[in-house]
N, C-alpha and C positions, 0 to 999 in steps of 0.2 A: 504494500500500500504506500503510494507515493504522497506528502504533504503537499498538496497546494497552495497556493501562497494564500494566507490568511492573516489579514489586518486584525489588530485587535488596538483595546484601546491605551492611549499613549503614543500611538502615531508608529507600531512597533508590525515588523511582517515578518511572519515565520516561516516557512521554507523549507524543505531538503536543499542538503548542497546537494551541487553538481560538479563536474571536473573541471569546471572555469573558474569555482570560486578555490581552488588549492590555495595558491599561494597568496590572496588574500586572508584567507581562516591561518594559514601556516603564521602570517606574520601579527595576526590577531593575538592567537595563542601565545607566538613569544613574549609578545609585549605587556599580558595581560601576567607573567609567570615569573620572567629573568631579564637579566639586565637591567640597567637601569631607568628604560624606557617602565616598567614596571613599578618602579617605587612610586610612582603618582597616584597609584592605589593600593588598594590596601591588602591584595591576593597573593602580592608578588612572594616567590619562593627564592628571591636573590641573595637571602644573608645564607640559605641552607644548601642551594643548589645552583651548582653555575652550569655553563652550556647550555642544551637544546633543549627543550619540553616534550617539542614536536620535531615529525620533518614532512615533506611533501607525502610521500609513501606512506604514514602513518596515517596522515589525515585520507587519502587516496582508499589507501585501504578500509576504510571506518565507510567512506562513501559505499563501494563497490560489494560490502557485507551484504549477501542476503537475509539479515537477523539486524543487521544493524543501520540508523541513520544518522546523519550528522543535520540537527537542525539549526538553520542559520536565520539570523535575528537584523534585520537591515531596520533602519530611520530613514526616514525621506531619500532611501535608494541607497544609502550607505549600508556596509555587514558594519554590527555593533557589538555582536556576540554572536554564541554559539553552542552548542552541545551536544554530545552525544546520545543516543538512545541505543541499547542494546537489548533484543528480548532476549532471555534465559530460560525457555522452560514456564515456572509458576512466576515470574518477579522480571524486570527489568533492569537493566547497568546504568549508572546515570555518571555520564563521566566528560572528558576535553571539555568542562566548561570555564569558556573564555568572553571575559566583558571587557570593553575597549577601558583600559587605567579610568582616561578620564572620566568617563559617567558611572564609574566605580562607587557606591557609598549614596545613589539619591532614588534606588527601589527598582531598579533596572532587575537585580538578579533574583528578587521576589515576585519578579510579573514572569522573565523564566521561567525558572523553576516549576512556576507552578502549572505553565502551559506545556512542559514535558512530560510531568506527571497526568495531567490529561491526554495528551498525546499519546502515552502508553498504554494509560488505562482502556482508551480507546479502539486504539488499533490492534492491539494484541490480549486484551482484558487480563492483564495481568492485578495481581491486588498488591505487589510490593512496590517499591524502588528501592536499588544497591546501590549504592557507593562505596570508594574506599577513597580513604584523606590521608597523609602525610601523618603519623598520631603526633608530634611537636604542633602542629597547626592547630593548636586550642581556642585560639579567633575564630578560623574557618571553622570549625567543629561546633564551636558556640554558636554560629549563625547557622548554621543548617539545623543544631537541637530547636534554635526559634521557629525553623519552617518546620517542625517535625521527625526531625533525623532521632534515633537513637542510637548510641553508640552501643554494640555486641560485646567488646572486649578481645573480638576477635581477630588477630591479627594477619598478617603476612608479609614476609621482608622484601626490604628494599633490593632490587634488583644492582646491587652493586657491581661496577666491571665494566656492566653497561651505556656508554655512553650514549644511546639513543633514548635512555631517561633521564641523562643528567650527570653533572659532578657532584659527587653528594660532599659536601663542606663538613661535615661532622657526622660520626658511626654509629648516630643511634637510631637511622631512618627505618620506618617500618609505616607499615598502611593499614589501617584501622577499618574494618567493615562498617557501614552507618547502615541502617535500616530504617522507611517507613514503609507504614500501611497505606495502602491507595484508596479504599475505600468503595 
C-alpha cells in the first residue's frame, strides 16, 4: 500500500519517498543527528557519535523494503522530516526519524509521530509501535514516554566496528526497546 500524498493540518504532506528524494532524506538525516549542523536542535547525537547516521543505500534500501516505508514530511514543497515505518508481524518498527534542526522543539515531531502510528495502525492493523533509542538519550526517551513510549529494559548493543552506524565516542552505547500500544 503506497501513501498518497496527504495534507494535514499545519501546512504538513506526508508521502512515501521515492528514489528522487535519496539524497535529500540522506542529508536530512545527517543534519538532524551529527555534526555540527545538528547542535541547532536538540536530537543531535554529536557529543556520543561522530561520522555517518545514514548513507544513500541505507535510506534506498528502507525505500525499496517490501515490509517497509520511508514516510516523508514536506512544508510548502520542502522535505522537513521523515521516518520510517516497518511492519513486523503483530507491531510495527518506528525508526530514521529525522526533523530539519531548525523546526526542532515547536511540535513538529508530535504531529509525526502520531500520523505514523496511524499510518500503521492503518495499513497493516498492527496494535504496537517499536522503537529502539540510544539508552544514554534520556531527553529523547523522556519525550517519547510523553507520547507514550514505555521503556522494556530490554536491550541490544551497539553495533560497534561498524562505521555505517557511527563512531561511537564512548563504550557504553547500547539500544533500548521502547514500546506503545496503538490502540
Amino acid at each position: 500500500m503506497t501513501l498518497a500524498p496527504r495534507p494535514t493540518t499545519g501546512g504538513l504532506t506526508f508521502r512515501d519517498a521515492t528514489a528522487t528524494d535519496v539524497d535529500v532524506l540522506v542529508r536530512l538525516i545527517e543534519s538532524a543527528y551529527r555534526g555540527d549542523s545538528s547542535r541547532a536542535g536538540w536530537t543531535t547525537e554529536a557529543d556520543i557519535l561522530q561520522g555517518q547516521r545514514t548513507d544513500a543505500q541505507g535510506v534506498v534500501d528502507v525505500i525499496e523494503s517490501p515490509d517497509s516505508r520511508l514516510l516523508t514530511v514536506e512544508r510548502d514543497g520542502t522535505v522537513v522530516a521523515c521516518c520510517q515505518l516497518e511492519h513486523r508481524g503483530d507491531h510495527a518498527y518506528f525508526g530514521m526519524f529525522a526533523v530539519s534542526p531548525a523546526l526542532q522543539g515547536a511540535g513538529l515531531g508530535k504531529v509525526i509521530i502520531a500520523e505514523a502510528e496511524r499510518t500503521a495502525r492503518e495499513a497493516w492493523g498492527v496494535r504496537e509501535m517499536h522503537m529502539t533509542v540510544i539508552s544514554v538519550r534520556e531527553d529523547l526517551i523522556a519525550w517519547y514516554e510523553r507520547r507514550g513510549y514505555r521503556r522494556t529494559g530490554k536491550m541490544t548493543p551497539f553495533p560497534y566496528g561498524d562505521e555505517r552506524f557511527g563512531i561511537p565516542q564512548r563504550d557504553d552505547l547500547r539500544f533500548e526497546l521502547l514500546v506503545k500500544p496503538l490502540g
